[in-house]
C-alpha positions in Angstrom: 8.5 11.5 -6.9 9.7 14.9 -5.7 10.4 15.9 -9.4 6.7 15.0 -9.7 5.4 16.9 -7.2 7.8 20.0 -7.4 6.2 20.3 -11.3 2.7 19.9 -9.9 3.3 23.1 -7.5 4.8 25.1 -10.3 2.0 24.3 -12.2 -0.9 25.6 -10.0 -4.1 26.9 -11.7 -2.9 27.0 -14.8 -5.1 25.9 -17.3 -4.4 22.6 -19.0 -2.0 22.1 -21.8 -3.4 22.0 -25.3 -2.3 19.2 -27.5 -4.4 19.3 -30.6 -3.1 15.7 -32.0 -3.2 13.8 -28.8 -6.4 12.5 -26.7 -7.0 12.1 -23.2 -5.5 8.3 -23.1 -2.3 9.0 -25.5 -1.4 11.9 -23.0 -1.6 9.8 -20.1 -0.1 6.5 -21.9 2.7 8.8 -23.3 3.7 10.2 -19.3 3.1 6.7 -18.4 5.8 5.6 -20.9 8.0 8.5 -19.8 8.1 7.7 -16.4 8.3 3.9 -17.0 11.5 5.0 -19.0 13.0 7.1 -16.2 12.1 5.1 -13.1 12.7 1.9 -14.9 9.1 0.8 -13.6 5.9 -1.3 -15.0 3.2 0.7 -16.1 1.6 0.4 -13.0 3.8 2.3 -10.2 4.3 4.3 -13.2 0.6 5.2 -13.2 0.5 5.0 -9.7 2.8 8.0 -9.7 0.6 10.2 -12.3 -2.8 9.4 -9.7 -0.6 10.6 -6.9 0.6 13.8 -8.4 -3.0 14.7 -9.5 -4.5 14.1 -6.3 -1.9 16.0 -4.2 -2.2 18.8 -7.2 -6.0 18.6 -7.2 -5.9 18.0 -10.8 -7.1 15.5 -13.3 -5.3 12.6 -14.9 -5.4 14.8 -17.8 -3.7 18.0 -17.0 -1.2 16.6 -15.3 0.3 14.8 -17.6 -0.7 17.2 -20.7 2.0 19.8 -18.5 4.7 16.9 -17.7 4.4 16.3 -21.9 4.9 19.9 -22.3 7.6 19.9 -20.4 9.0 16.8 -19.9 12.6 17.9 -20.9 12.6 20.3 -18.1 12.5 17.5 -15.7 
């Protein structure tokens, strides 16, 4: 969760990530997937985790998990 939360901060007001081939759902289902992967979680504490770092970042759904795609190997 810190990881989470440390990228969030990072992030600030940047603008959101553009990823022409990839709607708002495949973004999220794709970070969903990622951190089902790396916290060996269901899909919901794994979404549970994306709600939580948008709230605390003031962000939507969206734009935090367009960045954590961007830069998911930085993680």
């Amino acid at each position: 969760m810190f990881v989470i939360h440390a990228a969030i901060a990072l992030v600030g007001a940047q603008t959101e990530a553009h990823l022409p081939c990839h709607g708002s759902r495949g973004v999220i289902g794709m970070v969903k997937g990622i951190l089902m992967q790396r916290r060996d979680v269901d899909a919901t504490p794994a979404f549970r985790v994306l709600v939580d770092a948008s709230q605390h970042g003031n962000m939507t759904l969206h734009e935090v998990a367009a960045w954590l795609v961007e830069h998911r190997r930085d993680l």
